[in-house]
C-alpha positions as MATLAB code, in Angstrom:
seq = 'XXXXXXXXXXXXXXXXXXXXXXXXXXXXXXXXXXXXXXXXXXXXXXXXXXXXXXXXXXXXXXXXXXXXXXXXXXXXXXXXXXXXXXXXXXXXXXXXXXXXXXXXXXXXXXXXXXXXXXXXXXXXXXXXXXXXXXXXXXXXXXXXXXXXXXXXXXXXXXXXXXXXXXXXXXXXXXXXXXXXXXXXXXXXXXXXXXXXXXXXXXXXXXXXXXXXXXXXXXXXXXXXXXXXXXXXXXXXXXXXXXXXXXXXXXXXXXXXXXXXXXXXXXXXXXXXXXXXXXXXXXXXXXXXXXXXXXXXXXXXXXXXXXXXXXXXXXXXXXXXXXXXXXXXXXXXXXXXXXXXXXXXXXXXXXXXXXXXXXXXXXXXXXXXXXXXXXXXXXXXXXXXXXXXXXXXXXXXXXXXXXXXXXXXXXXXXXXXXXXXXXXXXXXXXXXXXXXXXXXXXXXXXXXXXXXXXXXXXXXXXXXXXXXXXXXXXXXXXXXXXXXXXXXXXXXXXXXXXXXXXXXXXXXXXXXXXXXXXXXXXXXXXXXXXXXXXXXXXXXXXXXXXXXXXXXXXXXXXX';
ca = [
      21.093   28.333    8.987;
      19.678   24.819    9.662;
      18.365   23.656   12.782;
      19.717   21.140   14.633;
      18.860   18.966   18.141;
      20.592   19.999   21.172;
      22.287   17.302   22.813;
      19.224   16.671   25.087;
      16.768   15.787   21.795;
      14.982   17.720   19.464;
      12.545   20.399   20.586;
       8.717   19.630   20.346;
       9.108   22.420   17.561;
      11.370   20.452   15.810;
       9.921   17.185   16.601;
       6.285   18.674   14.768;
       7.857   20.374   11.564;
      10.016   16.700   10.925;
       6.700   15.084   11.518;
       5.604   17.459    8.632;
       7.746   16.490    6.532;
       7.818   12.563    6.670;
       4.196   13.048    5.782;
       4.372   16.025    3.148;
       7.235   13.459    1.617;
       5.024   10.658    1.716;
       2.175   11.786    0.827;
       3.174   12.515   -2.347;
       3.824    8.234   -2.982;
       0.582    7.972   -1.409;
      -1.206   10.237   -3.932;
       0.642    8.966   -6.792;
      -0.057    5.530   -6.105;
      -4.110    5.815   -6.093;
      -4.214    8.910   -8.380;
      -3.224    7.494  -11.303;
      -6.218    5.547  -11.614;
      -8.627    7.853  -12.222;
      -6.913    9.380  -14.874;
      -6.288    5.254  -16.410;
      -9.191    6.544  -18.989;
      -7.456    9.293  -20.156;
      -3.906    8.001  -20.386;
      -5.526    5.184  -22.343;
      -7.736    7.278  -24.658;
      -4.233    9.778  -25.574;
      -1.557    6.965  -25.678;
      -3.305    3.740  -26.230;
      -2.461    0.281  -24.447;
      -5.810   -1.480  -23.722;
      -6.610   -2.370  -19.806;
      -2.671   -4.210  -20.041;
      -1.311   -0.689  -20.566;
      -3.874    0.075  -17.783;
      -2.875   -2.279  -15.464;
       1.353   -1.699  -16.226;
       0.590    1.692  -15.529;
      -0.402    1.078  -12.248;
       1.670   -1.832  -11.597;
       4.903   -0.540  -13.198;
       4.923    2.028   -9.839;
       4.086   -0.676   -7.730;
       6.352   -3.106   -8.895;
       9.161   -1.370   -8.585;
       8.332    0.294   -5.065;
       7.461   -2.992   -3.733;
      10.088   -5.340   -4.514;
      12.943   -1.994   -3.781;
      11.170   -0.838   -0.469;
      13.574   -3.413    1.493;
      17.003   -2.362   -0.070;
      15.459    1.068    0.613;
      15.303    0.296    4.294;
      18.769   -0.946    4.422;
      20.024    2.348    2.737;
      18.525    4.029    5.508;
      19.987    1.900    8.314;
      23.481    2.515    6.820;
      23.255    5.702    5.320;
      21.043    7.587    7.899;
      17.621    8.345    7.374;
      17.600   11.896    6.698;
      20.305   11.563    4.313;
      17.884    9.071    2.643;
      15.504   10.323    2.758;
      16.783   13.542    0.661;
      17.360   11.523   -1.790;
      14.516    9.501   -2.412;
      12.768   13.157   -2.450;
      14.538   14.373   -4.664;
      14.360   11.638   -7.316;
      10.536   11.441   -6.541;
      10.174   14.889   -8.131;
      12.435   14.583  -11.053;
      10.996   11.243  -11.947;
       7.521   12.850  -11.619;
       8.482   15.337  -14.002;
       9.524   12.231  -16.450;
       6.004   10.621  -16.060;
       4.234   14.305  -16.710;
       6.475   14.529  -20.226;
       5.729   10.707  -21.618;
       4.987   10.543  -24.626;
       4.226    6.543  -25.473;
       2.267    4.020  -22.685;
       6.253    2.376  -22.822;
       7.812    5.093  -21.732;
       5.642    6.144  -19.277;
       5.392    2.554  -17.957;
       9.573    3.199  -17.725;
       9.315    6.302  -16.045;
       6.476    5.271  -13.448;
       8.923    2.191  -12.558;
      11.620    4.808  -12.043;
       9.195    6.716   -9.820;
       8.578    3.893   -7.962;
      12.350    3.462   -7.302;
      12.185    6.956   -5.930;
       8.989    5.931   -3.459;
      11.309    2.889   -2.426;
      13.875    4.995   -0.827;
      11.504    7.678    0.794;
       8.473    5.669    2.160;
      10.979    3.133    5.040;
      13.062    6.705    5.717;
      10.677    8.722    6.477;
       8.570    6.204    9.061;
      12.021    5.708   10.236;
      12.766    9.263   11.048;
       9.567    9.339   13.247;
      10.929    6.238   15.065;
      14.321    8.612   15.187;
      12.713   11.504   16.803;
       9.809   10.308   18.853;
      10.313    8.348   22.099;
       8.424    4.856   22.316;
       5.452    6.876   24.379;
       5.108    9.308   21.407;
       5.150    7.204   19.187;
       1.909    5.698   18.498;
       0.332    9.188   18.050;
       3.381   10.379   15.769;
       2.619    6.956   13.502;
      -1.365    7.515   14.047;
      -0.861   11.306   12.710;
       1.447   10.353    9.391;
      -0.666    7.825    9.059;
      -3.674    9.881    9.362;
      -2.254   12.084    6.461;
      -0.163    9.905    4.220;
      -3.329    7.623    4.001;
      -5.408   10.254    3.195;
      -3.206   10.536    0.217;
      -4.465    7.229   -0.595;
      -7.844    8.302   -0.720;
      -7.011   11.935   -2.147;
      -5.495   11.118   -5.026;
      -8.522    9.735   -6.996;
     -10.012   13.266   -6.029;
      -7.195   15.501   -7.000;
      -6.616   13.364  -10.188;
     -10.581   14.009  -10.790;
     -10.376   17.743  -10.883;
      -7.181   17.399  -12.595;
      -8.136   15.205  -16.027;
     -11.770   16.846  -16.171;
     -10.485   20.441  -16.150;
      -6.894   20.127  -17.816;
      -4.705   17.199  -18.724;
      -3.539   13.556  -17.163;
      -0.430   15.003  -17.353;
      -0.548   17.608  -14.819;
      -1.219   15.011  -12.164;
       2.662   14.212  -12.133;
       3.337   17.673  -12.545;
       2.243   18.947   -9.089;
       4.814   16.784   -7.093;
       7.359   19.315   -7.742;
       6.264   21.721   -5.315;
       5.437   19.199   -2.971;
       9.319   18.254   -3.279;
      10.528   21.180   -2.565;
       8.446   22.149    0.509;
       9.799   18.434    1.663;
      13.261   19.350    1.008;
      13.367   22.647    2.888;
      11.766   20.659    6.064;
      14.191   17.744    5.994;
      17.256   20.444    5.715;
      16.093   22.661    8.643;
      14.244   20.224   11.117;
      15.030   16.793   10.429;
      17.505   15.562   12.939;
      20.652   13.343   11.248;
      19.716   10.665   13.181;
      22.194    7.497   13.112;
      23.725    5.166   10.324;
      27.115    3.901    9.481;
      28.352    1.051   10.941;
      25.032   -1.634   11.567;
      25.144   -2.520    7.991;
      28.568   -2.014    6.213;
      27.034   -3.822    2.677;
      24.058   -3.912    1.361;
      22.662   -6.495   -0.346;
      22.361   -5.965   -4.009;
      21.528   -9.777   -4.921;
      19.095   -9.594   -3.041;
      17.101   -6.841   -4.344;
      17.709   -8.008   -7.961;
      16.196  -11.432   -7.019;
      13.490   -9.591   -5.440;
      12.463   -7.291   -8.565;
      12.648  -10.251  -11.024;
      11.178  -12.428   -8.798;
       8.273  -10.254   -8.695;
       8.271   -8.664  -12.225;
       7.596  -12.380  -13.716;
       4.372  -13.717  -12.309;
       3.318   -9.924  -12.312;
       3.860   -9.579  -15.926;
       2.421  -13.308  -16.906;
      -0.603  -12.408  -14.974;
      -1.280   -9.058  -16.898;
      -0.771  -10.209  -20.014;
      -2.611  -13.606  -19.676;
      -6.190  -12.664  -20.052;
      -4.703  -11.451  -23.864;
      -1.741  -14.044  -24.488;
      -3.471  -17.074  -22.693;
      -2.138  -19.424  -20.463;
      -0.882  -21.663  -23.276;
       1.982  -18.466  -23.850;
       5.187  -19.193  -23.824;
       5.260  -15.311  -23.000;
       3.206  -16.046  -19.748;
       4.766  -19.261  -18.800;
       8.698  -18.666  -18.927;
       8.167  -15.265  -16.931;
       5.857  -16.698  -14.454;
       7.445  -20.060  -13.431;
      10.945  -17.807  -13.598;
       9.626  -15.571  -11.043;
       8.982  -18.121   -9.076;
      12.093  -20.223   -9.332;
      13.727  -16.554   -8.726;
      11.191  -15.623   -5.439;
      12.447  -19.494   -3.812;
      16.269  -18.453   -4.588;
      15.669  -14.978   -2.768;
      14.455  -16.775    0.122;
      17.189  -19.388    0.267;
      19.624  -16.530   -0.348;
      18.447  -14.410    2.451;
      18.582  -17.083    4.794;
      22.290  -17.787    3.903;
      23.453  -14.326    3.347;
      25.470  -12.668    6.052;
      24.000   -9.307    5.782;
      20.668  -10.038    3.944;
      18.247   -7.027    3.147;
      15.537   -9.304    4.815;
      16.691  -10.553    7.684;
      14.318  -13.278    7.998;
      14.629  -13.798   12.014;
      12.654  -10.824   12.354;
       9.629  -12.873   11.302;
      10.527  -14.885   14.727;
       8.946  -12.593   16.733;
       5.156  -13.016   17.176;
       4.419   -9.886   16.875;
       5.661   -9.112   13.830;
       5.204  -12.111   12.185;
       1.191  -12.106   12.191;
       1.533   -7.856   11.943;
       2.769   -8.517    8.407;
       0.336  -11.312    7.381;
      -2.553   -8.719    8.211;
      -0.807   -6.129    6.418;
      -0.720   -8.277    3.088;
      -4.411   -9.414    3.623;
      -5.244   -5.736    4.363;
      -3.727   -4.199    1.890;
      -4.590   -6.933   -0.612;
      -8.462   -5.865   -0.387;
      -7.899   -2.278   -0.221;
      -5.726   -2.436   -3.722;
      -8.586   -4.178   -5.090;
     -10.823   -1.742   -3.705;
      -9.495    2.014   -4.828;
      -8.587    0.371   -8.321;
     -11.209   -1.170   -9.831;
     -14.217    1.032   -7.737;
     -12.556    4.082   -9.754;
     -12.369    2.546  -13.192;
     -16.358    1.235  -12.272;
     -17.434    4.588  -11.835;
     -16.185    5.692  -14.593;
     -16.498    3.246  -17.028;
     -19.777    1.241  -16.562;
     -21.315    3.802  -13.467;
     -21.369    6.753  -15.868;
     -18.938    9.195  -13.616;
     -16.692   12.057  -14.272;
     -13.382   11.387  -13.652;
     -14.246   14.487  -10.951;
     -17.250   12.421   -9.652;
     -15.404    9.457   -9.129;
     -12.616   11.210   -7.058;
     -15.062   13.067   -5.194;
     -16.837    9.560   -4.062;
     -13.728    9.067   -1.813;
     -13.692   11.997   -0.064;
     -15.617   10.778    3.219;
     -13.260    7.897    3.529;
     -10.711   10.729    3.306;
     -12.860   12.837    6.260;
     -13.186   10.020    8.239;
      -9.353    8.667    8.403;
      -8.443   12.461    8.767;
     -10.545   12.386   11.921;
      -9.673    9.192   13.562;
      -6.685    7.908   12.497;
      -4.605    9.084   15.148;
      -7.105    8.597   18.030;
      -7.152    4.985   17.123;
      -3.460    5.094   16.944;
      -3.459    6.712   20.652;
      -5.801    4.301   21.914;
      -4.242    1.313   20.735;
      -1.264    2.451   23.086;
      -3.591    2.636   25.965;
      -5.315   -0.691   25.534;
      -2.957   -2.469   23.252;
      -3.740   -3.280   19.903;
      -5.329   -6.513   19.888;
      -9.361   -5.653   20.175;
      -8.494   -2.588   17.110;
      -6.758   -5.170   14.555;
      -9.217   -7.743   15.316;
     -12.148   -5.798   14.519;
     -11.302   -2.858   12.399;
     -11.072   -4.995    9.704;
     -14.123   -6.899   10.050;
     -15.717   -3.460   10.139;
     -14.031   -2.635    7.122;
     -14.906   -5.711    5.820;
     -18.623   -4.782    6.139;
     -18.336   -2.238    4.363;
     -16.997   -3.596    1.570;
     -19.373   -6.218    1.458;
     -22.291   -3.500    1.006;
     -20.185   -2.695   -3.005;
     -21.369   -5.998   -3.977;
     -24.713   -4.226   -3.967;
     -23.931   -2.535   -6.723;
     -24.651   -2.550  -10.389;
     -24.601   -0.056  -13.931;
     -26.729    2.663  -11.953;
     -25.026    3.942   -9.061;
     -26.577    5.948   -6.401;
     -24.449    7.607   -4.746;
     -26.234    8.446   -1.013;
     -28.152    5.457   -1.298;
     -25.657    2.825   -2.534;
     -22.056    4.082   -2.419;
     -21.631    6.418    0.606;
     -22.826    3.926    3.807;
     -20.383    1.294    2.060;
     -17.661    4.133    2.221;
     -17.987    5.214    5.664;
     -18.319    1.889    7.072;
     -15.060    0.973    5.555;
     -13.368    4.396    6.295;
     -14.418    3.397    9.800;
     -12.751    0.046    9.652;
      -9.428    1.172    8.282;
      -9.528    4.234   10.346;
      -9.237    1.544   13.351;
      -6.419   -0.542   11.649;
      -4.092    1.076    9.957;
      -1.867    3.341   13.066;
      -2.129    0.266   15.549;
      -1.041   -2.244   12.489;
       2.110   -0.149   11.923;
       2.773    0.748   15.231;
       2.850   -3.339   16.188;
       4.882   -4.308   13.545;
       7.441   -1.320   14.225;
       7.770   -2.144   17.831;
       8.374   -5.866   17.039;
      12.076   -4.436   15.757;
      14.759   -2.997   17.886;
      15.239    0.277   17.010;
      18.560   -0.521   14.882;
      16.444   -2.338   12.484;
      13.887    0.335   12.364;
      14.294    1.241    8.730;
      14.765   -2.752    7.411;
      11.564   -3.216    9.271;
       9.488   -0.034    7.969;
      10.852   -1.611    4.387;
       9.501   -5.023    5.343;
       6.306   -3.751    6.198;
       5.995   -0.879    3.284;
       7.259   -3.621    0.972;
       4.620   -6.618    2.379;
       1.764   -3.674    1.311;
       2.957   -3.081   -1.989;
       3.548   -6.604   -2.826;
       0.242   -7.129   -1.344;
      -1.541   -4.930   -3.998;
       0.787   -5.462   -6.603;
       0.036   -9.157   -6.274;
      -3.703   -8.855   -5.856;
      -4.698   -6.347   -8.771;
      -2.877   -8.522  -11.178;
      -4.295  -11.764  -10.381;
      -7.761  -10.491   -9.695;
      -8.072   -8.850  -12.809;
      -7.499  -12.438  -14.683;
     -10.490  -13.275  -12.286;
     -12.480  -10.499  -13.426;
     -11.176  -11.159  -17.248;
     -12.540  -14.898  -16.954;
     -15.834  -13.747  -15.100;
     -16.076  -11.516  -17.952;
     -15.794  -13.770  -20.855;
     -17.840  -16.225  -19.293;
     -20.718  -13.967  -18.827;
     -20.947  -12.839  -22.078;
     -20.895  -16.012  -23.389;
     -23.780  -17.110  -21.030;
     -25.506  -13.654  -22.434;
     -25.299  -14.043  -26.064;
     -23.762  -17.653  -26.774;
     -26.573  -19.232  -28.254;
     -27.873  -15.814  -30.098;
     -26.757  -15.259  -33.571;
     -25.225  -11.864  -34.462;
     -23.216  -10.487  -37.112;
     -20.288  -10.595  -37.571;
     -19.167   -7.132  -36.376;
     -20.971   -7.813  -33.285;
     -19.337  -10.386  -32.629;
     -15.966   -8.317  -33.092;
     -17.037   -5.726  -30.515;
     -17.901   -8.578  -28.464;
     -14.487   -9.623  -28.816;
     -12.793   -6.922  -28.352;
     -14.888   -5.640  -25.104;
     -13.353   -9.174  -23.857;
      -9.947   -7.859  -23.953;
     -10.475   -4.290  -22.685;
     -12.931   -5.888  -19.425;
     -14.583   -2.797  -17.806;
     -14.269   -0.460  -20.887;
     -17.063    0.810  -22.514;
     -17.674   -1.337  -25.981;
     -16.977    0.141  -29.186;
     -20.724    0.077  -31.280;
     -19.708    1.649  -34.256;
     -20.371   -0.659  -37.418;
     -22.297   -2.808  -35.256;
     -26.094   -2.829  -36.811;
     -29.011   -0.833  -35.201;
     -30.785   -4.035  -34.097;
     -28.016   -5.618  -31.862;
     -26.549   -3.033  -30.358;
     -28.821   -2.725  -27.073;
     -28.028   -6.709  -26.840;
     -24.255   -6.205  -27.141;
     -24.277   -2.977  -25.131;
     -26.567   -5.246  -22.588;
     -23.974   -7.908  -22.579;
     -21.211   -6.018  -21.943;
     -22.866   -3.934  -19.238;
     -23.807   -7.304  -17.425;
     -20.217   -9.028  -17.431;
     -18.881   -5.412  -16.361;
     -21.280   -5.596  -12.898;
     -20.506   -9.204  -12.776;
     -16.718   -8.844  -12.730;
     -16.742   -6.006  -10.670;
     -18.681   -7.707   -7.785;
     -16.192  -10.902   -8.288;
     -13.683   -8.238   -7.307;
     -15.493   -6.501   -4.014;
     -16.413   -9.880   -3.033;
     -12.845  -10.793   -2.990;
     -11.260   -8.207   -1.458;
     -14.040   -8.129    1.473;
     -12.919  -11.612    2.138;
      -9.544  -10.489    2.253;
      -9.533   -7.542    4.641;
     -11.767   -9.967    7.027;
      -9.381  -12.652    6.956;
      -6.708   -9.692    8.009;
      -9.257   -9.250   11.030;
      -9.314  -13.215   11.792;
      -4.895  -12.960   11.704;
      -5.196   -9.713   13.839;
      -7.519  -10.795   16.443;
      -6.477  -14.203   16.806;
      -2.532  -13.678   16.516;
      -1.519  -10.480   17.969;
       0.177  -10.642   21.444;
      -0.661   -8.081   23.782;
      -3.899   -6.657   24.702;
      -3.351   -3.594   26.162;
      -0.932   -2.373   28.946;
      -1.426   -2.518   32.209;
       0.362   -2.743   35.750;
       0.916   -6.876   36.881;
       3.560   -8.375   39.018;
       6.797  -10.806   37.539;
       9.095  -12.459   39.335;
      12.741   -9.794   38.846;
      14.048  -13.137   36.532;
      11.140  -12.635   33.929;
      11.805   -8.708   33.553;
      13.510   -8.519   30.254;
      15.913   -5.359   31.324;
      14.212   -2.562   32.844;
      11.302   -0.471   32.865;
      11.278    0.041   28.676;
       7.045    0.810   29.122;
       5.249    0.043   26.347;
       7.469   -2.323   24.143;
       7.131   -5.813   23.576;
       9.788   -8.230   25.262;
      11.674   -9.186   22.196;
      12.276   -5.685   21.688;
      13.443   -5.139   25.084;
      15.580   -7.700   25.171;
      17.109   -6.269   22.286;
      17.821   -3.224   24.210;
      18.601   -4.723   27.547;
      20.880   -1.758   29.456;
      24.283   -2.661   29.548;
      24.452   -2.008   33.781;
      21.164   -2.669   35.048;
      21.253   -2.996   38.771;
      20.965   -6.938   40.399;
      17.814   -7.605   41.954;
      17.575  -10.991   43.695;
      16.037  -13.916   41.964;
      12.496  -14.218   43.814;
      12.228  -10.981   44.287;
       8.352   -9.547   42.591;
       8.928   -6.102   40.723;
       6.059   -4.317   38.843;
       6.010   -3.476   35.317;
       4.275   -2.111   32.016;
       4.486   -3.912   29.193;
       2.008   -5.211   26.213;
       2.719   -8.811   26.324;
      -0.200  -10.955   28.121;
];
């Protein structure tokens, strides 16, 4: 027998154990998104593909998750958010299964998009069952908590995928979802509420989405496959100018549709606006920063896959901890002060990976870098997503979850595929600047080449004579600590200029008790939300006060 609310709400019981599932549910995107990458090695090493088949593997997920997260919201607004978020669930786990069976890089590149389908409906449900259940004073805790743990899943997965490849197979890292699923299924049927749907959004927007996906699938592929194909390609020009012309039409279609799946007046609001450019700049850097660190480690540092998923554990400690007292505090003093200079902290600490080169010491050169920047995020991420959440009316909370969800994928999508033709070009031009002038032989020179096309991977010495290896091997070892600190470099300037948006552009600084005149009271005492949101929600018999009269209330907007 399923549980269901009583007319006056759900229980705290019930309220808890849906809280557990939106973030047992999530997690499992989370993990899937970041775990992968350790195991990029391996999957390259059993079905081939160079760092291309690298990247796609990654990016396939991403792709799809990112461009589908906002028709995923809209499912949710129509369909109800339990209902989908059962379903995204579900697929997640057969999809998994899918990925854990591949057996080419192209198929599992066509079952990791599929996955990421799955992710698209699940990720805007389940943050907009917590906006269901919780009331607008709970709800910066409940978002700092499933923060707190579907984050950690960000940071997790390079450690689970670690033991994982060392001690068995790649494969099995897709495997585990399935019980995962399955505890998330039984949670959603017994204590997730319905919650609402139907009417708000009788069509969805289908054109859309499919502008979206292409629109993002061209300049993503041309700027995988141009550090092999060049930019000369007619295979990286038509997809990336199409993806373009295809991203402007999806804009000017949104803007004319009736019922678009991104309703662009959202982006109106202050609030929300500048929450979502932070989000992109955020989660631009900290793409950068969980996939190339791993493949560094492992490739050029000398880790274990194991060793190089342990190395994130104290972010994972640290986000565990504080996540959700940031995410509390931010609704005491407003979240201003946090996403101004969390991610200048953050920032910091990324700076410190620049430090870095072939020999890695772990206490001495990785961990301080780590914390710093676990400290940073830990002090972003609940108060980001809590702002951009409450500059929606609750009706949109699942289109706006999608907006934001979707800005983050985009974000990383977007930023590991064009910094890796940075890193490419850094790269090349460093070996040249290593051994342009030297003569080698000629196999040399073919390892040379084809370390240029596989940046990051160790170089292939075989045939090459005893004489010029340590050159070669010297070469490539130099462009690999030069590309990766072209990366960290990047992304710290990134996540900083997230902390510049934040702290410059958020409304709001904390709440507190100051007197308006009754006409500037946006429609009752609704503590704690901004005033387009209230407005949005202005009671439909709210008592006359006389104009002139001064009333007291809460609010974040200073």
């Amino acid at each position: 027998m399923t549980s269901s609310p009583s007319s006056a709400g759900p229980t705290d019981r019930d309220k808890r154990l849906a809280l557990v599932a939106t973030i047992v549910g999530s997690t499992v995107v989370t993990v899937d998104a970041t775990v992968v990458n350790v195991a990029l090695p391996g999957i390259e090493r059993e079905l081939g593909g160079g760092l291309a088949g690298q990247q796609w593997t990654a990016n396939a997920y991403t792709l799809a998750l990112g461009s589908l997260l906002l028709i995923g919201g809209s499912l949710g607004d129509l369909l109800g958010e339990r209902r989908v978020f059962s379903i995204g669930v579900s697929a997640f786990g057969v999809t998994s299964v899918l990925c854990a069976l591949a057996p080419s890089i192209e198929l599992l590149v066509v079952a990791r998009a599929l996955q990421g389908v799955a992710g698209a409906l699940l990720t805007p449900a389940a943050l907009a069952v917590i906006v269901a259940t919780f009331s607008a004073e709970e709800r910066g805790r409940a978002v700092g908590t499933w923060l707190a743990w579907s984050g950690i899943g960000t940071v997790l997965g390079p450690l689970i995928g670690g033991q994982i490849v060392d001690s068995t197979s790649w494969r099995w890292i897709f495997a585990i979802n399935v019980p995962l699923v399955l505890l998330t299924l039984f949670l959603i049927a017994r204590f997730v509420p319905a919650g609402r749907g139907g009417a708000e959004r009788p069509h969805l927007d289908w054109r859309g989405a499919l502008l979206a996906a292409f629109g993002l699938a061209g300049p993503t592929f041309a700027l995988i496959e141009q550090p092999v194909l060049g930019w000369g390609s007619p295979a990286v020009i038509v997809p990336g100018l199409a993806g373009i012309v295809l991203l402007a039409a999806f804009l000017v279609y949104e803007r004319r549709a009736r019922e678009p799946m991104l309703p662009l007046g959202l982006f109106g609001r202050r609030n929300f606006a500048v929450g979502n450019l932070e989000t992109f700049s955020m989660y631009a850097g900290l793409s950068m920063l969980f996939f190339f660190l791993v493949l560094y480690l492992q490739q050029v540092a000398g880790y274990s896959a194991l060793q190089a998923g342990l190395a994130s554990v104290p972010v994972t400690i640290v986000m565990f901890l504080l996540s959700s007292r940031f995410g509390a505090l931010a609704d005491r003093v407003g979240p201003r002060i946090l996403l101004g200079a969390g991610p200048l902290v953050a920032a910091s600490g990324f700076a410190l990976l620049i430090r870095l080169d072939s020999d890695v010491d772990y206490v001495a050169d990785l961990l301080p870098a780590l914390l710093l920047f676990a400290l940073g995020l830990s002090m972003t991420v609940a108060p980001l997503t809590s702002t951009v959440l409450a500059g929606a009316d609750e009706q949109n909370a699942g289109i706006a979850s999608g907006v934001n969800n979707a800005i983050a994928r985009v974000a990383g999508l977007i930023s590991v595929a064009a910094i890796g033709v940075l890193v490419a070009a850094q790269f090349s031009a460093s070996i040249a600047d290593s051994v342009g002038g030297r003569p080698l032989s000629a196999s040399a020179r073919a390892a040379l080449a084809e370390a240029q096309r596989q940046p990051l991977a160790p170089v292939d010495l075989r045939g090459v004579p005893a004489a010029e290896r340590r050159a070669v091997a010297q070469a490539v070892e130099e462009a690999s600590v030069s590309g990766f600190r072209l990366a960290m470099g990047t992304g710290a300037l990134l996540v900083a200029l997230g902390g510049i948006l934040g702290g410059v552009g958020i409304r709001g600084s904390g709440r507190g008790r100051r007197s308006v005149r009754a006409e500037e009271c946006p429609g009752g005492q609704l503590v704690g939300q901004p005033h387009d949101a209230a407005r949005a929600r202005v009671p439909s018999a709210v008592p006359a006060v006389p104009a002139g009269t001064t009333v007291t209330m809460e609010d974040h907007a200073t």
